[in-house]
Every structure is written in C-alpha cells, then in structure tokens.
C-alpha positions in Angstrom: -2.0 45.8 21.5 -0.6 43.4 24.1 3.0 42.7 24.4 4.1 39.4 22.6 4.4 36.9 24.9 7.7 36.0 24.9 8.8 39.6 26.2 6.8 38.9 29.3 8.7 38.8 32.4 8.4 35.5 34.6 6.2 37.0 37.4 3.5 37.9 34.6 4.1 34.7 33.2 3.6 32.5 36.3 0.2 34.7 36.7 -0.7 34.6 33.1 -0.4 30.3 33.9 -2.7 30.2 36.4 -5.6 32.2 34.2 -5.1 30.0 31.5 -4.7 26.4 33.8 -8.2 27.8 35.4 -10.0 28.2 31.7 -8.5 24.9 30.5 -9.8 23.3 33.3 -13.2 25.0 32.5 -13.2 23.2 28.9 -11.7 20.2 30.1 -15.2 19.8 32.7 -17.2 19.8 30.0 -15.9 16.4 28.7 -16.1 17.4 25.3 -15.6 14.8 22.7 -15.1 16.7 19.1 -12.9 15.3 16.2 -10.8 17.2 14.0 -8.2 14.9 13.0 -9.0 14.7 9.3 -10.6 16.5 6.3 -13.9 15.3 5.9 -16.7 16.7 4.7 -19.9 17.4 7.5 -23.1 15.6 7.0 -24.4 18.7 5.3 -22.2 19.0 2.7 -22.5 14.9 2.3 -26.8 15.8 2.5 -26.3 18.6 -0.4 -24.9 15.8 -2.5 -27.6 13.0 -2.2 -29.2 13.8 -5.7 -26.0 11.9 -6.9 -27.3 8.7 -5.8 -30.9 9.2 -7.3 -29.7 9.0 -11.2 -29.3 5.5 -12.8 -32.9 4.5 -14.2 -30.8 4.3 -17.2 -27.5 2.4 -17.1 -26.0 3.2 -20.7 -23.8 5.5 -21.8 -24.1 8.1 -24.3 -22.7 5.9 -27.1 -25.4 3.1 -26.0 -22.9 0.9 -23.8 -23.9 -0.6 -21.0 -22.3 0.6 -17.9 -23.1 -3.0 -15.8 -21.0 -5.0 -17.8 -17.3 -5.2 -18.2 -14.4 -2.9 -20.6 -13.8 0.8 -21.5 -10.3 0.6 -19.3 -9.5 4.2 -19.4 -13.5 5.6 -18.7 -16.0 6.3 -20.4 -15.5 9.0 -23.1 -17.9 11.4 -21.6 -16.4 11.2 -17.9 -13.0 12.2 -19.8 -14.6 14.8 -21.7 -15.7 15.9 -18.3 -12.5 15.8 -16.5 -11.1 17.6 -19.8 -13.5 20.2 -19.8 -13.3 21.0 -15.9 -9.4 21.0 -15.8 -8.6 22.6 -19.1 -6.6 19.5 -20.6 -7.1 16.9 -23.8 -9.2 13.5 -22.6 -7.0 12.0 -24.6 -4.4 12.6 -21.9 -6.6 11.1 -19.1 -7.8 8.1 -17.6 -10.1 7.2 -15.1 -9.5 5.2 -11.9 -11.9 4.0 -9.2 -12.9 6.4 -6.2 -9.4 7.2 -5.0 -6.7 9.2 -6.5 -4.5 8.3 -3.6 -4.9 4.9 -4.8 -3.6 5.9 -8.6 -0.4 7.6 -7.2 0.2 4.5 -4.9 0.0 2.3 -8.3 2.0 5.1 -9.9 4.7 4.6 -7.8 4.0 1.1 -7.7 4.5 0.9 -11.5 7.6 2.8 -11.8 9.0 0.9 -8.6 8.1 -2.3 -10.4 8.6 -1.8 -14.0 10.0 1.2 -14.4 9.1 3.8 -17.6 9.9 5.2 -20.9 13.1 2.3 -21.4 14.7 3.4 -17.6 15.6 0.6 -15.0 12.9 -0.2 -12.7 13.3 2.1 -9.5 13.5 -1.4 -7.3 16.5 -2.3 -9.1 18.6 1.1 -7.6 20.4 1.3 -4.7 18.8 4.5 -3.0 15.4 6.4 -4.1 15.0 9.5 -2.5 11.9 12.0 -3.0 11.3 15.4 -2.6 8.5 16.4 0.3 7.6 19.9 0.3 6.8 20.7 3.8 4.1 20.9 5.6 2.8 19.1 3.3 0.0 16.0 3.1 1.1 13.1 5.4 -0.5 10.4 3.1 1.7 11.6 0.1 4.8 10.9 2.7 3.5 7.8 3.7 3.6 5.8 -0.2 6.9 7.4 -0.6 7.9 5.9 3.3 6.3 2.4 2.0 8.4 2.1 -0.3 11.8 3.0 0.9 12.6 6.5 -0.3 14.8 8.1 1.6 12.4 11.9 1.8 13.5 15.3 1.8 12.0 18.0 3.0 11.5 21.1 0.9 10.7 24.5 2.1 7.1 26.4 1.4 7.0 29.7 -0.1 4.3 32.1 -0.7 4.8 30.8 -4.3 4.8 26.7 -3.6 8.1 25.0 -2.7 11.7 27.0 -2.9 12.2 26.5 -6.1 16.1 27.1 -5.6 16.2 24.1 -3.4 13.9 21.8 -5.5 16.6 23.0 -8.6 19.4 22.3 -6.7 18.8 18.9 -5.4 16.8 17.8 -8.2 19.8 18.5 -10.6 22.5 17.0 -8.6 21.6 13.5 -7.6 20.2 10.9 -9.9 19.0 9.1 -7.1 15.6 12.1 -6.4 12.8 9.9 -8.7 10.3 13.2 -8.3 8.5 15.3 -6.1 4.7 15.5 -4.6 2.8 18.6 -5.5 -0.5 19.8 -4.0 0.1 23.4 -6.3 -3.6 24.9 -5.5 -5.1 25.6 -1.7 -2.2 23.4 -0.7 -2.4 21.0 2.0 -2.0 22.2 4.7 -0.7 25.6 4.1 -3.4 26.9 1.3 -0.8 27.9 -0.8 -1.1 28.3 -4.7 1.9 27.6 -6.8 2.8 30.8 -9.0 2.7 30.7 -12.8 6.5 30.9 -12.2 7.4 28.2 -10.4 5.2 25.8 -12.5 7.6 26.6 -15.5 10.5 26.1 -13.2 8.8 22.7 -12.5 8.5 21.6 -15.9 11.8 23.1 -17.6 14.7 22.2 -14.7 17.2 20.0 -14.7 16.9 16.8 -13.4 20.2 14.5 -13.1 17.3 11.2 -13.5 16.1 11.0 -16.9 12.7 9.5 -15.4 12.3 12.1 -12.2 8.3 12.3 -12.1 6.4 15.2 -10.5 2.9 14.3 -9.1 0.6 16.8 -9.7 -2.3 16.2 -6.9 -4.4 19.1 -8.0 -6.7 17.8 -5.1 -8.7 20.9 -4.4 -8.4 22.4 -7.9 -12.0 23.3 -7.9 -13.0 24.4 -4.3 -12.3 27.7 -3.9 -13.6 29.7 -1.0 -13.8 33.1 -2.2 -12.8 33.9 -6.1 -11.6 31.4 -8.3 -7.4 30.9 -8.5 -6.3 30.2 -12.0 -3.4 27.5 -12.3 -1.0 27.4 -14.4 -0.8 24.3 -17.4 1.6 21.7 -15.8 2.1 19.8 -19.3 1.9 23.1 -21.1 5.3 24.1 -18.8 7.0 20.6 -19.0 6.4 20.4 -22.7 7.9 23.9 -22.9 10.9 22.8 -20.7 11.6 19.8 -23.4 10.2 17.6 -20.8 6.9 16.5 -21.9 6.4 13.4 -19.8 7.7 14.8 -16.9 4.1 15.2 -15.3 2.0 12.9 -13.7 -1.6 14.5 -12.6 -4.3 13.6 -10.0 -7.9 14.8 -9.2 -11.2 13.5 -7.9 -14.9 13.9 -6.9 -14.1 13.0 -3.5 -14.6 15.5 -2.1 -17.0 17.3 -4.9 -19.5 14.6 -4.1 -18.6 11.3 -1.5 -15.4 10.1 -0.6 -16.5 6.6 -0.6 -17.8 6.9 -4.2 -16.1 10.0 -5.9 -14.3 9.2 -9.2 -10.5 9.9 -9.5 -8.5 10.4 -12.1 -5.1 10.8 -13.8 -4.0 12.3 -16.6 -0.1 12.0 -18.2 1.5 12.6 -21.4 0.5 10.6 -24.8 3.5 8.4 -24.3 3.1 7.4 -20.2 -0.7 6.9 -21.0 -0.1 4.3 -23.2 2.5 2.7 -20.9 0.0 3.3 -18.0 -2.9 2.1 -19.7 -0.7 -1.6 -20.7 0.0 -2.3 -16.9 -3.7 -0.9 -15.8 -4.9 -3.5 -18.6 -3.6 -6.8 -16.7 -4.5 -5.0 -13.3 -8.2 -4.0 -13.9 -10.9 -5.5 -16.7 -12.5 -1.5 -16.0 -13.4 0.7 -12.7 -16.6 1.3 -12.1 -18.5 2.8 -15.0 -22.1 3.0 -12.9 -20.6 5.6 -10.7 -18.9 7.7 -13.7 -23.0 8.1 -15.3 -24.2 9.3 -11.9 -21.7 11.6 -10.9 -21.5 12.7 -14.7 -25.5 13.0 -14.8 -25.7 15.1 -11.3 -22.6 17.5 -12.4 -23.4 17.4 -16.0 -20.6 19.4 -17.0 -18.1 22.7 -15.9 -20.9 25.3 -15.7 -22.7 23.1 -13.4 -20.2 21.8 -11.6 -19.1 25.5 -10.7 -22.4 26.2 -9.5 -22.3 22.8 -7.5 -19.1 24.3 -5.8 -20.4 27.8 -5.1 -23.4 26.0 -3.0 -20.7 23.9 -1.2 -18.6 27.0 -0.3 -21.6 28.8 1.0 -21.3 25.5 3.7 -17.7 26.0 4.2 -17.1 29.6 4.5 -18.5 29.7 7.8 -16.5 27.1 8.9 -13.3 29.1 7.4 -14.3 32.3 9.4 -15.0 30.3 12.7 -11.5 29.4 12.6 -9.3 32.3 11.5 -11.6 34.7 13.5 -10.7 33.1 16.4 -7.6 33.3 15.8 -7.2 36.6 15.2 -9.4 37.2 18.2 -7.1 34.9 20.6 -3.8 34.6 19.6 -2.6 37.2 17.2 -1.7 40.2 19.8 0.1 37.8 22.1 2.4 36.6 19.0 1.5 33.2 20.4 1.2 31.8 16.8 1.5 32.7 13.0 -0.6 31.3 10.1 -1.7 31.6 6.5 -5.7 33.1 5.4 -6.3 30.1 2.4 -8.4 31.1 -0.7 -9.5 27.9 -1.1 -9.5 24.1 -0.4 -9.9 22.2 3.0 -7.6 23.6 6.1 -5.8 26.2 7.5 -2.1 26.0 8.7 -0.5 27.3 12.2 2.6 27.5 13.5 3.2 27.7 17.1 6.4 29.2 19.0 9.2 26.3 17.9 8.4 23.4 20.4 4.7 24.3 21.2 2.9 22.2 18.8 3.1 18.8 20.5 1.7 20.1 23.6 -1.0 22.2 22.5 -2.2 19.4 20.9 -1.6 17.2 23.3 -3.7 19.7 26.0 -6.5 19.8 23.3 -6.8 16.1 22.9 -7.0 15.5 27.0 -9.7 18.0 26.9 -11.6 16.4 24.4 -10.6 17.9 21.1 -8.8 15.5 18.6 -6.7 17.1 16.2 -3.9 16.0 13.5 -1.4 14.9 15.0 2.0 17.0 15.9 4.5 16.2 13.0 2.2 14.6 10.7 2.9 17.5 8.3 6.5 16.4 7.7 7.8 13.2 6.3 8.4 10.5 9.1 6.2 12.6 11.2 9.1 14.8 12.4 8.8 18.4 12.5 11.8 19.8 13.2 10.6 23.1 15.0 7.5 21.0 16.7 6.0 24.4 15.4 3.1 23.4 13.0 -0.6 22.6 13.4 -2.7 21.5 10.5 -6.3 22.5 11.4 -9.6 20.6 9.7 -12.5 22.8 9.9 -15.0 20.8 7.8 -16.4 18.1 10.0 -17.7 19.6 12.9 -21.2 21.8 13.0 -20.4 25.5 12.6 -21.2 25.4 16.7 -19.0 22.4 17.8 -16.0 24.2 16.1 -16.7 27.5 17.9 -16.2 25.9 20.9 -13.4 23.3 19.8 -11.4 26.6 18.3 -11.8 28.4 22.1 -10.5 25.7 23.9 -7.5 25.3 21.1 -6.7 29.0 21.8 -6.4 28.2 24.9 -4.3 25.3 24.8 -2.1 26.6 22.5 -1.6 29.9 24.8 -1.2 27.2 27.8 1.4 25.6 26.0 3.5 28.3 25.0 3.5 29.7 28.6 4.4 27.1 30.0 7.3 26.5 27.7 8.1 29.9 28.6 8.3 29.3 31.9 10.8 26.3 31.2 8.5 23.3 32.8 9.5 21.2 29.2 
C-alpha cells in the first residue's frame, strides 16, 4: 500500500509532479471533448424507452374521457392510482403536474411565498426566510430557495441523511427556518438514504414556525442499482409527530422514461391538497392528460414498472462500476480522495483534500472533460472546504467515461500535488 500523499516528502513530491504533468499532458493531446456536467440519461437508456411514444391509438381514459380536451385538474384517476400504487401512499393525497417536479416545488414555494397556508401570513410579508440545505446537496433545490431570498443554511450529511441534531436545533429556535429540502433515497449527490429514524425525527420535531414545510423530493425513489432500499412513510412519521401537513412530496418519470415528457407529481396532506388544488385551479385549466395514458399504458403499473427499472439498471451498472473502480484503482492508496459506494440513483460523491476540488476540475475541463462545477453542491455555490466533486456517470458511453474517469484521476492527483507543493 502506498504511503498517503500528504506524508510524502517534497523531493518525492516535486518528482511525483512531473509524472503526473507528463500524463496530463498525454490526455490533454488528445483534445478530448466529453460532458459530465449533468445527470442525464444516455441515448440508450432514452432508446429502451421509445415504446412510450408508440401508445395513443386511443386517446380516452379508462372512465371514457377524452384526454384531448380540457379538465381533470389533479390527473387522471388512474395516473394517481399509479403513483399511489408505486409509492405506497392514498391517490387521494396526490396530484399531478406537467413533466417537472422541479417546476411543482418552484410553485410550492411560490404559493407559500405568495399566499401563504393553512391561515399563516404569507412568507413575502416576513422580514427574513431562511431554509435549511443539507449539504452536498442538489444545486437546483438551492437555487428556488436563492430566487427567492432565503437566507440558506447548510446542514451536515450523515450516513443516516442530514444531522438531525442540527436540523432539531435550528429548526426549533428560530421562526424565521420556513422548511428544509430532502432528497431521503440515493441522495443527490452523496447516495445516501435517510434511516427510518431520522424520518420520524423529521415529522415529530419542533419547529418554532407553525407552517415550516419539508420537501420531500423522493427523486430517485425507484432506481436502485443493486437491491431495492425501503423508505420510510414521510406522512405516516409527521402524522405521528402531531404534524400531519408538515410534508410536501415530489416524484417523476423523468427520468423512468424522458425528461422532456416524464410526468411529475406531488402529493400533501388532505388539507394542503385542497388549498393546493384552489390556487393550481386559477393557474392551469389541466396538465397534459395525453402524456399521463402513454406513460400509464407503457408502465402499466408497479410490477411492470419494477421490471422497467431492473432493465434500466442493467444500462447503469456498468456505468457505476466504471467510475468507483477507477477510483479505487487510482486514488484510494494515495489517500488523494474519499467517497461514498451509492445503492441507487444517479451519481457518486468525492471529496478531494480541502482546497483540491476547484482545480481538479478545473485541470479536467482544460483537458476536455466538463464536469459539475466546484461548489455547486452547496448553497450560493460555496463549498467551504473546496473539497467536493459531484460525479454524473449516465451520459457518456460506457467507453467515453473509462477514459474521462483516467484523465479525472489524474487531475485530481495533479491537483492535490501541486497544492502540496504550495504553488496555490
């Protein structure tokens, strides 16, 4: 086993620089032009979903309406029965959006910004609205809060989901913290899945605002790599806690079958639906119903939709082992980095030395390797440690990621040496 890196004296450093300046430059030759920035999905896993787009000969629904024309504001029936059946929870609790769940928690927050809930001021009316970031966490959740002028606090991980002490503590002493975004399965970035414990922490502690909101984006909920990760019943623990409409939930297809034309949904107590469902009713006549029958009539139902999943994992696992064998190949005897296997969902999470991340990335990007950017894992793009690296393995081929993970080792290792060596 080599010795970690940062016990190596300077003269093995300096030669340890130019071996690693000479293989950069070797990648950097190549003029390489390979994008990782984001978590899509690779034209093969967009390919093994084009039977969705081959199913409306017949536009009505079961119950004989017509999915052209307008109404049915929270979905049709039998996409909620769907939903309900896939995530273990009453349709009557749901309703369905357009393609975008991100777009439902904007207009959540817009809502509650706006109008307010359950008889409490509008949040636009307070002086300061603060929100609480678990961190690393997913930069689009930090961005709506940002919009709109929360002041964000950053919340460790644990191998449980975030410290619950901390979330407890803040959450109970200032009125001002409205809620707190949740990714609780295959978390993004990190892979982590929130314990049965801390879920009933989530729904049963004090909050000093009587309308504090958590919102549950069970994004990945259903893609598991390996065996499947049971989640603990978010309404179950905050109607436990006394706080039954504490919750606010979020999935989608987006990623089951397009992003472009998934179908999201949300799902909230009996009492916020109704509220939600008044506002939605000025905002939208109905989303789009055509797109609920062909997703519903390719994935028919849980059984199927597990089976769907399992062929889509069969695509990603590859991907998964590209990545973390590499890693464990290049940088785990050096101790040049640290990071988390995930059982499920879209990325894997690294932390560099503290003060390495920017310039790895930065190396990796010159070279022709695009990646998320350094920060972007923290709210306002700040990462205090410049230590963390979100990696997206699903949108390169399996052989443009082998050689877009090599030349990452490699600027990473680059990186950290020359930090070591003091030149930044």
């Amino acid at each position: 086993m080599e010795s970690p890196v940062f016990e190596l004296p300077q003269s093995e450093l300096a030669a340890l620089k130019i071996k690693l300046e000479a293989e950069y430059s070797a990648f950097a030759a190549q003029n390489l032009a390979l994008n990782m920035a984001r978590g899509k999905p690779s034209g093969k896993l967009l390919d093994h979903n084009n039977p969705v787009l081959d199913t409306l000969s017949d536009h009505c629904a079961a119950d004989g309406t017509d999915a052209r024309n307008y109404g049915i504001l929270e979905g049709l029936p039998e996409m909620r029965k769907f939903f309900g059946e896939v995530l273990d929870m009453d349709p009557e609790r749901i309703i369905v959006g357009g393609n975008s769940s991100l777009t439902l928690m904007y207009d959540s927050i817009m809502r509650l910004f706006v109008f307010g809930t359950g008889g409490n001021p509008a949040w636009r009316t307070l002086p300061v609205l603060k929100f609480l970031c678990p961190s690393p966490g997913y930069d689009r959740h930090f961005a709506i809060t940002q919009e709109f002028g929360f002041e964000m606090i950053p919340v460790p991980m644990t191998e449980n989901g975030p410290d619950m002490d901390v979330v407890e503590e803040l959450a109970a002493g200032d009125a001002a913290i409205k809620g707190i975004w949740c990714v609780p399965l295959y978390s993004n970035p990190q892979g982590i899945c929130y314990s049965d414990e801390t879920v009933a922490r989530l729904g049963r502690m004090k909050t000093a605002a009587p309308d504090f909101r958590i919102f549950w984006d069970n994004a990945y909920g259903v893609h598991h790599l390996y065996e499947e990760v049971k989640l603990a019943d978010i309404f179950a623990a905050c109607e436990a806690g006394g706080n039954p409409d504490r919750a606010y939930y979020f999935f989608s297809t987006s990623k089951i079958t397009f992003p472009g034309a998934g179908v999201a949904m949300m799902a909230a107590s009996y009492a916020e639906r109704k509220e939600i469902l008044k506002r939605m009713g000025i905002q939208t006549i109905g989303s789009d119903k055509l797109n609920q029958l062909r997703t519903l009539r390719t994935l028919k139902d849980a059984p199927t939709l597990k089976k769907h999943m399992a062929e889509l994992a069969e695509i990603l696992r590859p991907k998964f082992d590209i990545v973390l064998n590499t890693l464990e190949a290049e940088l785990r005897d050096g101790g040049y980095a640290s990071w988390i296997t995930p059982r499920g969902g879209y990325f894997v999470s690294l932390d560099t030395l503290d003060g390495c991340a920017k310039k790895s990335l930065e190396l990796a990007k010159n070279a022709g390797v695009t990646m998320t950017g350094a920060g972007a894992t923290f709210p306002y793009k700040h990462d205090p440690k410049d230590r963390n690296i979100r990696i997206a393995p699903t949108y390169p081929t399996d052989e443009e990621l082998q050689t877009a993970m090599k030349l990452f080792c490699v600027c990473v290792k680059l990186a950290t040496v020359k930090k070591l060596c003091g030149e930044y």
